[in-house]
Steps between C-alpha positions, in 0.01 A plus 500: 500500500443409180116521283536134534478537907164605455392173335681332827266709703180455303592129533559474891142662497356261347625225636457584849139596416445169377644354779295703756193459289547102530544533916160686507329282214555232740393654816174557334476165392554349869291758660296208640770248516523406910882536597602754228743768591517821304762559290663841402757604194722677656722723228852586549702822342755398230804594547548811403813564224726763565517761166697861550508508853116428507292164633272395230229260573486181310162402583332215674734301636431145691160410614407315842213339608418507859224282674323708760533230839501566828633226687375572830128529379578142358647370807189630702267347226660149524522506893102604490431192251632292674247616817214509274571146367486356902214733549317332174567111633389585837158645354472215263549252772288667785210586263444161405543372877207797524254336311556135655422699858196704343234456783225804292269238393503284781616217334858444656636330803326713759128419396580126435714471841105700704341262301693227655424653849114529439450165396688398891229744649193394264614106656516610789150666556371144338796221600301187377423676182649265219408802205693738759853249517464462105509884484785521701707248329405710183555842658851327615595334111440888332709630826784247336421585141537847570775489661697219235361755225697785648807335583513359120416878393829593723694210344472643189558815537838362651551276180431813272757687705729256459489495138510827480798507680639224230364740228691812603820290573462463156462856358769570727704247290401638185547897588864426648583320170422789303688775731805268454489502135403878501842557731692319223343746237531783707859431589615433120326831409633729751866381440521644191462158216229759375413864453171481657468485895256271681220761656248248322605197656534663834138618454387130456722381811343753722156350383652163583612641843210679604248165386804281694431720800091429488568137514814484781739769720817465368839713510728564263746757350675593160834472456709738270470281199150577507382157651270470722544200777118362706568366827265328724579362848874507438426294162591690144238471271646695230867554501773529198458155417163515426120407728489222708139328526299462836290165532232419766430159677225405751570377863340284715223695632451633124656829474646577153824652609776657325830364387814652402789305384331252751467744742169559685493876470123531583548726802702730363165635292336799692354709198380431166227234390775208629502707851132574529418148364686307754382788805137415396522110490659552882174703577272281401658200622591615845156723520234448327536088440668452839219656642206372350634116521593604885091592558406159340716310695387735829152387395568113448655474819321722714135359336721090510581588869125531613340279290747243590366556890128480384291212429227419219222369470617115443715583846778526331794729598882587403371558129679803304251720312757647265806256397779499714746738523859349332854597467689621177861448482777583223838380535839728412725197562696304268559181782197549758151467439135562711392179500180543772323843572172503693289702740549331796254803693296699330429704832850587488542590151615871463421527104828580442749403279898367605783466342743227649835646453802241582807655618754235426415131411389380913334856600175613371288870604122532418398843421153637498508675158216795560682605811896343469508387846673200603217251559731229615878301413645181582702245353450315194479103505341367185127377589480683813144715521538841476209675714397853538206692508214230435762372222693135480718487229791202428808584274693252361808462311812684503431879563807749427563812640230796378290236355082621590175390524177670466273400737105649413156410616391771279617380121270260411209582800286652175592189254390254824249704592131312462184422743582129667127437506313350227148572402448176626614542835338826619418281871872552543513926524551540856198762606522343839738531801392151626438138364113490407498155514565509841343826616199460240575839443391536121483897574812541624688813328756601691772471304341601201476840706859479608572444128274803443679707740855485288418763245484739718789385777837623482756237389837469584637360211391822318685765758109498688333597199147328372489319221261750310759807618814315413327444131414850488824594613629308173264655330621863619872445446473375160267775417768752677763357328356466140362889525904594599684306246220693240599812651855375481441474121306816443759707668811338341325533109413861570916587700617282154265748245626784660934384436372435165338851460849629611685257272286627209593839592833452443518202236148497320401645135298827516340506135502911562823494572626260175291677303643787534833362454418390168452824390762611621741239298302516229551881408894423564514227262345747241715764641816223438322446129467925440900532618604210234268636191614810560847405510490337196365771331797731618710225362341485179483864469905521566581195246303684228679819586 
């Protein structure tokens, strides 16, 4: 090897020590940055030339800069968002539903529905008392106030989880936009149009990934160009060709669902805010609001039923003390139509809900939607009543095959709910069990007693339960469930801080460790700069020879 080798060599130094001291520059520099994976230079032997039968090294040859990733850890990391992320909606949801329920200063449901009761005992201990029937028409409005003010509380909680749901669709939108244009980036870089490789912009996917998997579950794989494709319920949202936006629309009984290339593909979310958004709207409507509009219609009818039987003090009798119960309906028909749907017996009325489900165009089944029995079937003739269960409802039209009804005494019984009674027309309460004006009476408080006696009977209608332990009972499994999905949440943040300790184990910046490293390529670029001075003194020394 020629003296001119050894400026070769001193060169290769320097150069690579450059390079290396620019990889751990930047590590420093995104120390903090969330996402970042360590790089390393990696240095590579020249090859060596061959001079008298002797290998000769030729210095620092290439130089390659590996990320440090561990692909399982990131796997685990983006299936354990993804849990967190149902785990956060759920508490969100639940917590709120909490507060509506919160009985710890007496001023919820419970206190205003033994209010309610006193007042029927304070009447009945004084049954001609006019200041007594004023109180109870007042105890019985805040019983309906309360009650309206809770449902509204629940009915916006649902509203806010349905925007939210809206909301996320969106930052789905946006995050699978980005990957997409990150793949095409990624892709151009790693097939060689450059020099440099794409470690950076796979370090920004993964963040898009891992924040993807927070918001929805998903699936998805890289291919060998270095793409990766997002599929959810058999629908790519990322593929070669670039992301393909979700949308949402709302249905008839106000759900915020989600579309895919006009596909409803709502059902297929189980984790992430989408899947833990949609599980806690369920909850709440099929638990919590099914439940407390279920106890005020078990009071209107059960409290209707009585004071129906009873008689006031004008002798009057068959009067309703709340406002009757009435029947919801919503139509999933394009041809048919419920054009009548009353309570034909409240005695019979199970508080439950139907669905009328018709098989082909002449057959129809009614299903009892808590339980799914079969609650009766027969054949369709347009007009014809439809009767089951204290129900008479009329369809007309043309129904198809799989068209549905909902049938519900429970969807508006909070918006209907009100005292029938007017301040003016306290004679009409029904404290008595017989007509006054016949009996002369005036005393009589039977039925105010009988009316009395319901807060602490079992009823039927709420599986035997009273209505102060079937509140409580609400009470309880909201409280149950709010204090698991927080649990939930706690648990799934601490599993996620622990992958991320391990990812940062492998891929995070240790300023020790870097600093060190500068050192280290700091002495062999001077090292480089000592082999090249000296060098060209040795040359200098030979040309003045």
């Amino acid at each position: 090897m020629s003296l001119s080798g050894l400026f070769d060599i001193g060169k290769s130094a320097i150069f690579a020590s450059q390079t290396a001291l620019n990889v751990v520059s930047n590590n420093i520099a995104n120390v903090n940055t969330p996402g970042y994976s360590r790089h390393e230079a990696i240095l590579e032997v020249a090859n060596p030339v061959q001079i008298n039968g002797n290998f000769i090294g030729r210095g620092v040859g290439n130089v390659d800069i590996r990320r440090h990733y561990d692909n399982f850890i990131h796997l685990q990391i983006i299936g354990q968002n993804q849990s967190f992320g149902r785990s956060f909606a759920l508490e969100r949801g639940l917590s709120h539903i909490e507060q509506i329920f919160n009985e710890a200063q007496n001023l919820g449901l419970g206190n205003s529905l033994k209010d309610y009761f006193n007042a029927w005992h304070d009447l009945a201990n004084n049954p001609e008392s006019q200041p007594q029937r004023t109180a109870l028409l007042q105890k019985g409005t805040s019983l309906v106030q309360t009650a309206m003010q809770m449902e509204e509380d629940i009915m916006d909680t649902l509203k806010e989880i349905n925007n939210d749901i809206g909301n996320v669709v969106n930052d789905v939108n946006s995050l699978t936009t980005g990957i997409a244009s990150l793949n095409d980036k990624i892709a151009q870089l790693e097939a060689g149009l450059t020099t440099d490789k794409a470690s950076f912009f796979r370090d920004e996917r993964d963040r898009k990934l891992n924040q993807l998997a927070e918001l929805m579950d998903y699936t998805w794989y890289e291919d060998n160009a270095g793409r990766v494709e997002i599929l959810v319920g058999g629908e790519s949202l990322v593929n070669t060709e670039g992301a393909y936006t979700l949308s949402t629309q709302v249905d008839i009984e106000g759900h915020r669902n989600i579309y895919a290339r006009g596909k409803d593909i709502s059902s297929v979310f189980q984790k992430g805010q989408i899947g833990g958004f949609i599980d806690v709207r369920s909850d709440i409507e099929t638990n919590s609001l099914h439940d407390i509009r279920k106890l005020i219609a078990s009071i209107t009818k059960e409290t209707n039923i009585l004071h129906g039987s009873g008689y006031g003090l004008d002798g009057s009798t068959n009067n309703d003390f709340f406002n009757a119960l009435q029947v919801y309906h919503s139509d999933n028909s394009t041809a048919g139509y419920v054009s009548s749907a009353v309570v034909s017996s409240a005695a019979s009325l199970t508080l439950d809900e139907y669905d009328i489900n018709f098989i082909d165009a002449a057959n129809y089944e009614v299903y009892n939607r808590q339980t799914g029995a079969l609650v009766t079937s027969g054949a369709y003739a347009a007009g014809n009543t439809i009767s089951f269960e204290g129900i008479d409802v009329v369809i007309d039209g043309a129904p198809a095959e799989n068209d549905s009804f909902l049938i519900s005494p429970l969807t508006d019984v909070i918006k209907n709910f009100g005292v029938a009674i007017s301040s003016a027309e306290t004679d009409k309460i029904a404290a008595s069990d017989t007509d006054v004006s016949i009996t002369g009476e005036r005393g009589n408080n039977v039925n105010a007693l009988n009316i009395v006696s319901l807060y602490q009977a079992g009823i039927s209608d709420l599986n035997s339960a009273t209505f102060e332990g079937y509140y409580h009972g609400i009470v309880s499994d909201v409280g149950i469930m709010s204090k698991a999905a927080l649990d939930s949440l706690t648990y799934d943040d601490n599993l996620r801080f622990e992958l991320e300790k391990k990812r940062d184990a492998v891929s995070g910046v240790s300023l020790d460790e870097e600093a060190t490293n500068l050192i280290r390529y700091q002495r062999m670029y001077e090292a480089g700069a000592k082999i090249i001075k000296i060098t060209d003194e040795l040359m200098e020394m030979i040309i003045n020879l």
